[in-house]
KOLDRENPA-564236 format. One record per residue (C-alpha): residue in one letter; x, y, z. Coordinates in nm, 3 decimals, always signed. Layout:
# residues N
A; X; Y; Z
...
***
This chain:
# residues 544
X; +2.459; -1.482; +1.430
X; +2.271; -1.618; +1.112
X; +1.927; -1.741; +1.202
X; +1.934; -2.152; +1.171
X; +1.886; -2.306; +0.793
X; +1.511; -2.401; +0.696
X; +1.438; -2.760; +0.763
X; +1.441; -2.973; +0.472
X; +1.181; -3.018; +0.245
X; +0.921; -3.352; +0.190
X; +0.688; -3.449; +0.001
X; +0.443; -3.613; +0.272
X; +0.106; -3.423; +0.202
X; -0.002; -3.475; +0.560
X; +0.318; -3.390; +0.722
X; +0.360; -3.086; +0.535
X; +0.043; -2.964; +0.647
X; +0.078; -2.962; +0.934
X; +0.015; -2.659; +1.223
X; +0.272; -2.434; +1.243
X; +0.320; -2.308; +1.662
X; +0.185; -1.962; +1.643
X; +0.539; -1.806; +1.703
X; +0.654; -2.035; +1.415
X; +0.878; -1.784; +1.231
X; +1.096; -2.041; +0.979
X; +1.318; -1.735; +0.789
X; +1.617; -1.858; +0.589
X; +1.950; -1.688; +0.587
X; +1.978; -1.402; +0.440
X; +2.040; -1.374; +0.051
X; +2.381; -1.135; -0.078
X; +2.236; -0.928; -0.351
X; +1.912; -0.796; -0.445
X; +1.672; -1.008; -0.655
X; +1.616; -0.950; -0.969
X; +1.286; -0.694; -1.026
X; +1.127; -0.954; -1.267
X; +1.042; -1.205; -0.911
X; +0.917; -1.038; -0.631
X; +1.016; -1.202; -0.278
X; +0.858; -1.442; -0.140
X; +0.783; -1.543; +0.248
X; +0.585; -1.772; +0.449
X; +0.246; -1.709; +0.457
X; +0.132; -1.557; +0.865
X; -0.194; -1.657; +0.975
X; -0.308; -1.318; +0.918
X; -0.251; -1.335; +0.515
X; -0.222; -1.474; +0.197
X; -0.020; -1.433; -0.061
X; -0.238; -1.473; -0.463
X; -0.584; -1.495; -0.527
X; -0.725; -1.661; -0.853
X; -1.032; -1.815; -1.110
X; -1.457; -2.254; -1.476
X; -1.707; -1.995; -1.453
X; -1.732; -2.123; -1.091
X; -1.895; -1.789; -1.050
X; -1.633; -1.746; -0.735
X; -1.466; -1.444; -0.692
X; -1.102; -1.347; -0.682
X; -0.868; -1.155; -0.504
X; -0.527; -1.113; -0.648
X; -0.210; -1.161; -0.845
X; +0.098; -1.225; -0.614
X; +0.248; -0.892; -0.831
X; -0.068; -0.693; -0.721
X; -0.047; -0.807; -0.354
X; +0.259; -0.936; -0.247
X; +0.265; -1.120; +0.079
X; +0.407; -0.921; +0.394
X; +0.712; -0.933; +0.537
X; +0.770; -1.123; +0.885
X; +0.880; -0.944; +1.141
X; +1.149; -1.107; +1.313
X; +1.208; -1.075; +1.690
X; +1.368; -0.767; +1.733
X; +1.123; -0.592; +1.522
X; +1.283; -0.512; +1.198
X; +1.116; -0.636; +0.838
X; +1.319; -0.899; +0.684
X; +1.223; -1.040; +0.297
X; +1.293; -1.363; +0.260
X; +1.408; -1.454; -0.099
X; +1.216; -1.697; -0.287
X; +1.484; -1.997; -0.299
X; +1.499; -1.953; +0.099
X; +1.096; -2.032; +0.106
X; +1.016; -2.341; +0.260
X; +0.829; -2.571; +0.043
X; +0.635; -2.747; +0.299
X; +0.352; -2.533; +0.422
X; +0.150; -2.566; +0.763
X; -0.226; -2.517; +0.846
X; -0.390; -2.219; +0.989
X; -0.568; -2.271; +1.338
X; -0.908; -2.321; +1.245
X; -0.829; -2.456; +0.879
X; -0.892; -2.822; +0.777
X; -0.827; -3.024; +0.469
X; -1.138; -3.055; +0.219
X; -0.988; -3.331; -0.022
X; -0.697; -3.538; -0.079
X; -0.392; -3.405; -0.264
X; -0.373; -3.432; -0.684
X; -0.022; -3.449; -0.832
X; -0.022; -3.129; -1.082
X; +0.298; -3.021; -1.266
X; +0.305; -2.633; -1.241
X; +0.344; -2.442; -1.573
X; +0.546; -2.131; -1.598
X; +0.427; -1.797; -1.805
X; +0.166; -1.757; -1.530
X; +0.130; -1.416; -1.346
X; +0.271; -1.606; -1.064
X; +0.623; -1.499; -1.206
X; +0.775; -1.807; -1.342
X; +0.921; -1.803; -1.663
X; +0.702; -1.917; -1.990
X; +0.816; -2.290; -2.096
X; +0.910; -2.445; -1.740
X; +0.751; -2.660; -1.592
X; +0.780; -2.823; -1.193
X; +0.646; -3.099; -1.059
X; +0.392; -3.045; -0.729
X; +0.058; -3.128; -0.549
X; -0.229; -2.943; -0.540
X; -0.473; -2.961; -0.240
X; -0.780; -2.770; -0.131
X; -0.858; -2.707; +0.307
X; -1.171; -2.552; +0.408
X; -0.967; -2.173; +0.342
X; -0.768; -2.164; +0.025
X; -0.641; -2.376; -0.254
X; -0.269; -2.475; -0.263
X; -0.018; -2.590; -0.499
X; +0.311; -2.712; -0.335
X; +0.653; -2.773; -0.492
X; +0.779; -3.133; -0.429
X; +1.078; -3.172; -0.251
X; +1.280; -3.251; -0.572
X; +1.168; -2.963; -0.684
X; +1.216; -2.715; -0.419
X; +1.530; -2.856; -0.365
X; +1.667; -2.792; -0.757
X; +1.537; -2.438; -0.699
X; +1.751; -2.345; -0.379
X; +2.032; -2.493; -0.564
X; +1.981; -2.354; -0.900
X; +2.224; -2.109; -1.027
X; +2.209; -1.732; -1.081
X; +1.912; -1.466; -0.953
X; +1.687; -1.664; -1.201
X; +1.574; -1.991; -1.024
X; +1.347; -2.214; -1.211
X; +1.090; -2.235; -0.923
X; +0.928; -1.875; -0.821
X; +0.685; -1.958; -0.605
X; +0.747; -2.283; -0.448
X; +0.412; -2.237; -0.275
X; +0.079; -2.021; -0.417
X; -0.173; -2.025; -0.165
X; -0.558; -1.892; -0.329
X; -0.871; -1.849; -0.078
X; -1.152; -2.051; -0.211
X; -1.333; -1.733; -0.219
X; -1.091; -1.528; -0.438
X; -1.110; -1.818; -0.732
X; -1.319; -1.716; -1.030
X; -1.292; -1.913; -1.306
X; -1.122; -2.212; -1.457
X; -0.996; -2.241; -1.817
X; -0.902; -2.590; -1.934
X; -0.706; -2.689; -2.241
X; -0.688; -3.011; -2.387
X; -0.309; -3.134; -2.493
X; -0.232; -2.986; -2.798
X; +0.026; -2.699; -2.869
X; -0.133; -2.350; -2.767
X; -0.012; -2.000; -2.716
X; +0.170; -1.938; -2.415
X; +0.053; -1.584; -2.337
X; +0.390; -1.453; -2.402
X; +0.358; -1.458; -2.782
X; +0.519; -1.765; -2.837
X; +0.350; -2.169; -2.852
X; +0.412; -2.460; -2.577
X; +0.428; -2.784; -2.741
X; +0.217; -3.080; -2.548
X; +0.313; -3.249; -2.297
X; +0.480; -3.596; -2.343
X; +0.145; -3.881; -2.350
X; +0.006; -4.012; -2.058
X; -0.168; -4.324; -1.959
X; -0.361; -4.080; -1.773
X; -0.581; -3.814; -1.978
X; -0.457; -3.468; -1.905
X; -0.567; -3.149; -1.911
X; -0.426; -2.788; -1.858
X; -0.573; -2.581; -1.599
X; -0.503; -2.184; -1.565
X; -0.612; -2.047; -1.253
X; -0.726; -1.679; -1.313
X; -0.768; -1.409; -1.082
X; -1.043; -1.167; -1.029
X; -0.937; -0.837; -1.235
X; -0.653; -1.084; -1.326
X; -0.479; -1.030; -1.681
X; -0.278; -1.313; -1.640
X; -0.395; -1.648; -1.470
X; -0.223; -1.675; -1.111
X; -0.180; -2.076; -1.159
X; -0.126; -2.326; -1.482
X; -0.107; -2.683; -1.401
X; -0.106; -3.002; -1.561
X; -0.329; -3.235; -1.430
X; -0.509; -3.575; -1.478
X; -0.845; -3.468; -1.561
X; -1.062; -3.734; -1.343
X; -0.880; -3.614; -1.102
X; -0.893; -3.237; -1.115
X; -1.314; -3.300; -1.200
X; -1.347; -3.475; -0.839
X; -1.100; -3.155; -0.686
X; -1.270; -2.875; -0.823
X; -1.627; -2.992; -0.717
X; -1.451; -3.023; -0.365
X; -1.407; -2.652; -0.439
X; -1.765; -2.545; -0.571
X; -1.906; -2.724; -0.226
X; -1.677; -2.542; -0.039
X; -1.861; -2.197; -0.177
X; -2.144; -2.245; +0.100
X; -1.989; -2.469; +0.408
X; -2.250; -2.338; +0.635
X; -2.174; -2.096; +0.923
X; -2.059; -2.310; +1.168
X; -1.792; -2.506; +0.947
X; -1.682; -2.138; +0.784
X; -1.311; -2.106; +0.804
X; -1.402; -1.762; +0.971
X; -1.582; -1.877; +1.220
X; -1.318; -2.205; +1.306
X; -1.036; -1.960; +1.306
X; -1.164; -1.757; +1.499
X; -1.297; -2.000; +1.763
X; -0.960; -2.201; +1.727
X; -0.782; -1.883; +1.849
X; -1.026; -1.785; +2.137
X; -0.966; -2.173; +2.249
X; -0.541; -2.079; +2.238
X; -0.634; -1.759; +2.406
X; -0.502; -1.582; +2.084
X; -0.855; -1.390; +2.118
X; -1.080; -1.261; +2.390
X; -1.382; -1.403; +2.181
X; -1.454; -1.599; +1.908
X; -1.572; -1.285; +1.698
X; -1.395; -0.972; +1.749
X; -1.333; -0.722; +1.473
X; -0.954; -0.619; +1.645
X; -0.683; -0.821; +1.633
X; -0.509; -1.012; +1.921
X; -0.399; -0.775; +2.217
X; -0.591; -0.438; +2.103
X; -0.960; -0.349; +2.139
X; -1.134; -0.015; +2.089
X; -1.091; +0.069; +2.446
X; -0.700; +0.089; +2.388
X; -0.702; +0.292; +2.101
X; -0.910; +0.540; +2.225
X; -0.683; +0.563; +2.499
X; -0.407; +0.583; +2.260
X; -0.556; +0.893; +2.120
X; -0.556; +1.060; +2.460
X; -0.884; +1.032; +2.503
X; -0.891; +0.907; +2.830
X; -0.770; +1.250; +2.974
X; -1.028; +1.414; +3.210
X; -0.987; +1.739; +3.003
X; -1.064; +1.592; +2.674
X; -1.294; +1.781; +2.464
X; -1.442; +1.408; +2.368
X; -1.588; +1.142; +2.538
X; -1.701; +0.771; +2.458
X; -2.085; +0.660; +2.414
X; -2.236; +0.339; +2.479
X; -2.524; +0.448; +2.290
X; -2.491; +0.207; +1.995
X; -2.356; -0.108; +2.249
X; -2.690; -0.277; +2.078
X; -2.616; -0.134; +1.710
X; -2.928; +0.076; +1.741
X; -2.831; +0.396; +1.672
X; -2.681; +0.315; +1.370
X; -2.644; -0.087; +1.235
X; -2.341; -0.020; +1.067
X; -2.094; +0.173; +1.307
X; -1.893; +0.064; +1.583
X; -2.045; -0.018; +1.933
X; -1.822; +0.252; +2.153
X; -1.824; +0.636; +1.959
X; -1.615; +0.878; +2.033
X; -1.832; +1.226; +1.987
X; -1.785; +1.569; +2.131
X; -1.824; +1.562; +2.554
X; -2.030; +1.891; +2.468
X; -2.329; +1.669; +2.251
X; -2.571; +1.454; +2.514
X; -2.674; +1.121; +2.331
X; -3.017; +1.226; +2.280
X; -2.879; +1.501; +2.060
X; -2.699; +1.252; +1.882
X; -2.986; +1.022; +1.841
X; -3.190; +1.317; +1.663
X; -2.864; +1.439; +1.475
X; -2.810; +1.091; +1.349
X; -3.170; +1.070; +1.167
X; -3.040; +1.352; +0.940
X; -2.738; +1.131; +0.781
X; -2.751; +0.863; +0.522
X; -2.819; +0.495; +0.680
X; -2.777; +0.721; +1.046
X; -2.408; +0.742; +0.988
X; -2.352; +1.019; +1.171
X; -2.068; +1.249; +1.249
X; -1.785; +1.047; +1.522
X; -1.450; +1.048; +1.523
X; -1.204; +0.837; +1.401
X; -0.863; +0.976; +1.478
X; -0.727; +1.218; +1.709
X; -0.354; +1.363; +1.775
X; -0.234; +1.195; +2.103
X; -0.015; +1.510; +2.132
X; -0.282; +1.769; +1.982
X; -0.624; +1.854; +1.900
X; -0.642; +1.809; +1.531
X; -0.905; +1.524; +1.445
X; -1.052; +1.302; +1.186
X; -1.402; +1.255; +1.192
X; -1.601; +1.021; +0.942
X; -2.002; +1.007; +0.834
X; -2.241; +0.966; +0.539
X; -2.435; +1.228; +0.339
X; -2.673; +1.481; +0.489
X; -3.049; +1.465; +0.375
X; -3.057; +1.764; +0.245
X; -3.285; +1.753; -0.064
X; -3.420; +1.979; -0.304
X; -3.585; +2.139; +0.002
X; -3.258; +2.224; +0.126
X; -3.394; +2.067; +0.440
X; -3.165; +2.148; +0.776
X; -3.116; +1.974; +1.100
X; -3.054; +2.183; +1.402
X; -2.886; +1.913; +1.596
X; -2.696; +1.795; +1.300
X; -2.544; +2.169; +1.229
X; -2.506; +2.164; +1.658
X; -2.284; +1.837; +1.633
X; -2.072; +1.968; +1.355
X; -2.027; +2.305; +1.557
X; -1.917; +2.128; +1.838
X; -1.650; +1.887; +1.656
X; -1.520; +2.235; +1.551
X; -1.504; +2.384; +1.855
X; -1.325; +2.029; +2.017
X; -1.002; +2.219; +1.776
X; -0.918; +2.567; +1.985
X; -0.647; +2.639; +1.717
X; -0.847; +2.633; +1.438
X; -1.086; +2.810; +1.352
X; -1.251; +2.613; +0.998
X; -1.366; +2.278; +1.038
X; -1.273; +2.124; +0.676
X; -1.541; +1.850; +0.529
X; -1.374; +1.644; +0.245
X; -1.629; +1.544; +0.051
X; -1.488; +1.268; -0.147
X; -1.728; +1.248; -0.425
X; -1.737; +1.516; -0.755
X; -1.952; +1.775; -0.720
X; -2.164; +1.673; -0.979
X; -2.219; +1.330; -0.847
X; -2.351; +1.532; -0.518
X; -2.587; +1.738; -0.705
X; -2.776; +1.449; -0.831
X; -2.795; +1.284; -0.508
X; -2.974; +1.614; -0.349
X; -3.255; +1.515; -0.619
X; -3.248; +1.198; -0.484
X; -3.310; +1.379; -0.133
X; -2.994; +1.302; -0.024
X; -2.691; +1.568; -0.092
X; -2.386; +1.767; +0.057
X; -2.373; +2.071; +0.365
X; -2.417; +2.426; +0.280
X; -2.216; +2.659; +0.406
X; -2.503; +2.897; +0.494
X; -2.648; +2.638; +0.701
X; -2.281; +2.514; +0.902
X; -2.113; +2.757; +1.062
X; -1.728; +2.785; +1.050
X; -1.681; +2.537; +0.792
X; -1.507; +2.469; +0.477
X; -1.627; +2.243; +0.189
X; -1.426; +2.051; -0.025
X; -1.448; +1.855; -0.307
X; -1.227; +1.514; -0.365
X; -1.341; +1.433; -0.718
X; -1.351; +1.054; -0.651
X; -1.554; +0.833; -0.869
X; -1.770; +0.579; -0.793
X; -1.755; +0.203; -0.718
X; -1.865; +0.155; -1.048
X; -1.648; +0.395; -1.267
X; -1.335; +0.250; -1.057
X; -1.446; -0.109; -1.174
X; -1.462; -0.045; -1.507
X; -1.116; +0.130; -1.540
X; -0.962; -0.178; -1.378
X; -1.132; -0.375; -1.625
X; -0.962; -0.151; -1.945
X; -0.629; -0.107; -1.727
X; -0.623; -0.527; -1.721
X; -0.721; -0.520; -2.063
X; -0.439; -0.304; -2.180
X; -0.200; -0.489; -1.918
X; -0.279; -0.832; -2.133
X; -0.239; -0.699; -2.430
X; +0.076; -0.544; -2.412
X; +0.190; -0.848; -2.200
X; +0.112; -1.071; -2.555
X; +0.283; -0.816; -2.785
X; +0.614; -0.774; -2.503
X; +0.617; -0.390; -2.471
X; +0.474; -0.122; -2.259
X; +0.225; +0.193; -2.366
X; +0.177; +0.445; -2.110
X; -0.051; +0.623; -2.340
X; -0.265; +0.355; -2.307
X; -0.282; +0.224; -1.954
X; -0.376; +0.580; -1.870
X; -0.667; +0.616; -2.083
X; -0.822; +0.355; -1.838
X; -0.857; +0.593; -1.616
X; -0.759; +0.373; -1.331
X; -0.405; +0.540; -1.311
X; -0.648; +0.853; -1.238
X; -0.809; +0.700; -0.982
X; -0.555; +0.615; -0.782
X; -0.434; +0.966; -0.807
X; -0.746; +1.124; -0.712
X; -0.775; +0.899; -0.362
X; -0.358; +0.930; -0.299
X; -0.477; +1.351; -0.345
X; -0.739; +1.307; -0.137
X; -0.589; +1.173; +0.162
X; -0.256; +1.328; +0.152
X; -0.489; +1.678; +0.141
X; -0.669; +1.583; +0.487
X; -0.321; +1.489; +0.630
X; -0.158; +1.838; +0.507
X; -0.403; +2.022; +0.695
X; -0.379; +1.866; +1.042
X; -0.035; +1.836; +0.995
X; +0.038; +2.173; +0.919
X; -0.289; +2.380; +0.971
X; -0.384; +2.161; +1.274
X; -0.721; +2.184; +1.150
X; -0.994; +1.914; +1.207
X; -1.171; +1.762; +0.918
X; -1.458; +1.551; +0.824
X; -1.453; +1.294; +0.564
X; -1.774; +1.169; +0.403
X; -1.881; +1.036; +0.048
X; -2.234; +0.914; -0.034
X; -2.260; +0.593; +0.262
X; -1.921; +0.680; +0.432
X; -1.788; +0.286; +0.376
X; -1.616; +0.295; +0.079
X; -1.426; +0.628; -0.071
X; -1.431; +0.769; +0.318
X; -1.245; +0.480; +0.457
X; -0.993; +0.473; +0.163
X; -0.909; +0.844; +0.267
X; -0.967; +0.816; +0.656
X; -0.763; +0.544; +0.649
X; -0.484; +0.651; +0.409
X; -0.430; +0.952; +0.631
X; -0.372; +0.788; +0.953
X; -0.146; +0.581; +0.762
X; +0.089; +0.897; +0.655
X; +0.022; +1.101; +1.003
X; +0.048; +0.756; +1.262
X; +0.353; +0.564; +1.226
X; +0.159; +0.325; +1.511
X; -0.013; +0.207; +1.200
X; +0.261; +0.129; +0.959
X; +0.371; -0.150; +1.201
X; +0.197; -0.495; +1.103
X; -0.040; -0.519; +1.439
X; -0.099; -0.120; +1.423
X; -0.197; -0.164; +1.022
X; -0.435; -0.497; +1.186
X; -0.593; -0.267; +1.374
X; -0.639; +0.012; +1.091
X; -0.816; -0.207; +0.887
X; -1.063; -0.365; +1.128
X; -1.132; +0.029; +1.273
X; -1.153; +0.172; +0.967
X; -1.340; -0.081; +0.757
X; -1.487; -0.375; +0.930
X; -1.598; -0.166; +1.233
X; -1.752; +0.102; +1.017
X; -1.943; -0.126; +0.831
X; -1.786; -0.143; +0.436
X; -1.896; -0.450; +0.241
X; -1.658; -0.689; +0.201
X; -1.918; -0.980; +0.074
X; -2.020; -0.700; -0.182
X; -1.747; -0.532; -0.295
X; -1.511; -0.887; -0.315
X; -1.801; -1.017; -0.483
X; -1.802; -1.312; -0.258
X; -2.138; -1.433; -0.170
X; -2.233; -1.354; +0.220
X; -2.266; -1.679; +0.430
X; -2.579; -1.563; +0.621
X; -2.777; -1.447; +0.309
X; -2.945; -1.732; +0.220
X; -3.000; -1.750; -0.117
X; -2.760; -1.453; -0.203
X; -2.571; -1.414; -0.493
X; -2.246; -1.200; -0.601
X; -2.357; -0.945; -0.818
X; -2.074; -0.814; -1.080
X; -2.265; -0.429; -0.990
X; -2.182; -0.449; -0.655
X; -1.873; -0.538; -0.655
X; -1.555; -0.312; -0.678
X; -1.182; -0.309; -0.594
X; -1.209; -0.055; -0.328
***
């Protein structure tokens, strides 16, 4: 039978937010007919997620545009993904455990011709209203209402709620009420007077061509909201949405802690036992050796290394890798012996200096694969880029020096070549938005279209040979935590189907890049909480 209606909207602030039940799944029925490409579907947001990011030179970063990063689909009970259509979405919206509200709602009349997917010249009226997490604008009930009742696959309300972290917003741009361009080619003429003064606020993204939010609002108002939002920047540790979260979920028993890097119901312990590795005549075994992050400060606390290595080798091995990343593993076949290990640059030098127990560890990874004989390292970096970092001291394994291996080249630029392509893609993106037509010319001279490749190569290459060579392979770049998780990652993605379900692809993400160490604060451009007096550097950050 069809799952029961959505309950009716309202226009209560402090009803509407508040705490969905964890199991809260509130799907509408099912729409006939596919929606239109133009408006991407929308659903309610999970705990987990959110759905746009955005940006007064507030000097606070940005995540995304809802087309960049649509929000995930629920997964109803019996396990299958379900989009709901926008119409169907809810309008009132509930806080996350953890989450709190930082000021008191503002009445803002959402503009359309935003990248948020609404059509140029409408206009709805809303709230707007900032919690310790994210900045929301909500449909009014009117509003949502007209919009599930409207007409056609073109409703005048796309989004009938855009949730943006405080830490994704970047910049304001206000306008004053006079007629102006609405990005689309075309002018808007000004809004009706006010008693009220008014100004018009665009929202824009980080990387974002097109802002992710235009509102109209009073402009005493919005001056007392968005300081609520600069303060929010720097809440201190203990009143971090991070930190409440997770301590609100370790008090519902959601967690086993209030800081764990796994989601809910996994732990390293049960993936390594996933990957077989459990089994008494498995050619690996699980250290303690970094319980106290002293081995290395940036890996995981439980390795998985060859049974044949003793941790003193390791030690000694891992004081010939970049920032002691050393060689572990990362994925294994549950049903073979193809692996995936991960590490950082050798310090090899000009000197061509060599490390006995670093060329022992790299042996034995090999010989943990008794159907094949060439251990493949994927070096994800160009050759070039390699070469200069062996004058640095640093560098890449010779194949004199490491027996039975192969060495490959990935070609994959930098975090700072991949930043500035974005940059030129965006800037093409606008541009073409303005003029209504589409260059492909163009958006590939950017070079990010050619970036993407290069990674999608990458990984699909280390999948193809355990796949169908069952060979083992090592993945490294220059630090191993930013081009080696994109590719160890990617791969399991392609050769696990365990992590193309939603708590599999959790559990990807916090093995793969928050246990091996890759710098969110950094490469978001957010600024870290526990750095005092930190700031977000622009050459740091990157859209890995």
């Amino acid at each position: 039978p069809p799952p029961p209606p959505p309950p009716p909207p309202h226009d209560d602030a402090a009803k509407s937010l508040q705490a969905l039940p964890p199991d809260a799944t509130p799907l509408g029925p099912p729409r006939t007919g596919a929606p239109t490409p133009s408006r991407a579907p929308s659903v309610v947001v999970p705990a987990a997620a959110t759905v746009v990011g955005v940006t007064d030179p507030l000097s606070l970063p940005a995540a995304s545009s809802p087309a960049a990063h649509p929000p995930p689909p629920l997964t109803p009970p019996n396990g299958g993904l379900r989009m709901v259509p926008p119409r169907e979405h809810p309008a009132p919206t509930g806080l996350l455990p953890g989450e709190r509200m930082a000021a008191a709602p503002i009445s803002a009349l959402q503009l359309g011709g935003a990248g948020d997917g609404t059509a140029a010249g409408t206009r709805c009226a809303g709230r707007l209203f900032v919690t310790s997490f994210r900045m929301v604008w909500e449909a009014s009930s009117t509003a949502a209402a007209a919009a599930a009742a409207s007409p056609g696959d073109d409703p005048p309300l796309s989004w009938p709620l855009v949730s943006l972290p405080l830490y994704s917003i970047d910049r304001f741009t206000k306008y004053h009420q006079t007629a102006r361009s609405n990005g689309r080619g075309g002018s808007e003429p000004p809004p009706p007077p006010a008693a009220d003064p008014e100004i018009e606020v665009e929202v824009y993204p980080k990387y974002g061509a097109l802002p992710a939010l235009r509102v109209l609002v009073a402009a005493a108002a919005f001056g007392r909201f968005s300081a609520v939002v600069r303060e929010s920047r720097a809440p201190g540790f203990d009143r971090l949405f991070a930190a409440t979260h997770a301590a609100a979920q370790a008090r519902a028993g959601e967690r086993g802690g209030a800081f764990c890097d796994y989601p809910p119901g996994t732990s390293p312990e049960a993936e390594f036992h996933r990957q077989g590795l459990n089994n008494p005549f498995s050619n690996w075994r699980v250290t303690a050796l970094n319980r106290e992050y002293g081995l290395c400060a940036t890996y995981p606390r439980l390795l998985a290394v060859p049974r044949a290595v003793t941790d003193e080798a390791l030690s000694r091995a891992a004081a010939f890798r970049s920032g002691r990343r050393l060689p572990v593993l990362c994925w294994k076949d549950a049903f073979g012996v193809a692996s995936i290990c991960r590490c950082s640059q050798p310090l090899v030098g000009v000197a061509n200096k060599r490390s006995a127990d670093d060329e022992a560890l790299l042996r034995a990874i090999g010989e943990t694969n008794p159907i094949g004989d060439t251990l493949h390292i994927l070096d994800c970096r160009p050759k070039l880029n390699a070469e200069v970092n062996q004058v640095k001291g640093k560098g890449y394994e010779h194949a004199s020096n490491y027996a039975a291996t192969r060495l490959t080249f990935m070609n994959i630029e930098n975090i700072h070549a991949m930043r500035s392509s974005l940059k030129a893609f965006l800037a093409v993106l606008k541009k073409q938005a303005a003029a209504g037509e589409t260059s492909m010319p163009e958006l590939e001279k950017s070079g990010w279209l050619e970036h993407l490749r290069m990674v999608l190569r990458a990984a699909l290459h280390a999948a193809r040979l355990l796949e169908h060579d069952r060979a083992s392979v090592v993945v490294h770049c220059s630090d191993g935590w930013d081009r080696t998780s994109q590719v160890t990652a990617l791969a399991q993605l392609a050769l696990d189907p365990t992590f193309r379900t939603r708590r599999g692809f959790e559990t990807l993400v916090a093995k793969e890049w928050l246990s091996f160490g890759h710098q969110f604060a950094k490469r978001c451009g957010t600024i870290a909480p526990l750095e005092r007096g930190a700031q977000s550097s622009e050459e740091q950050s990157s859209p890995v």
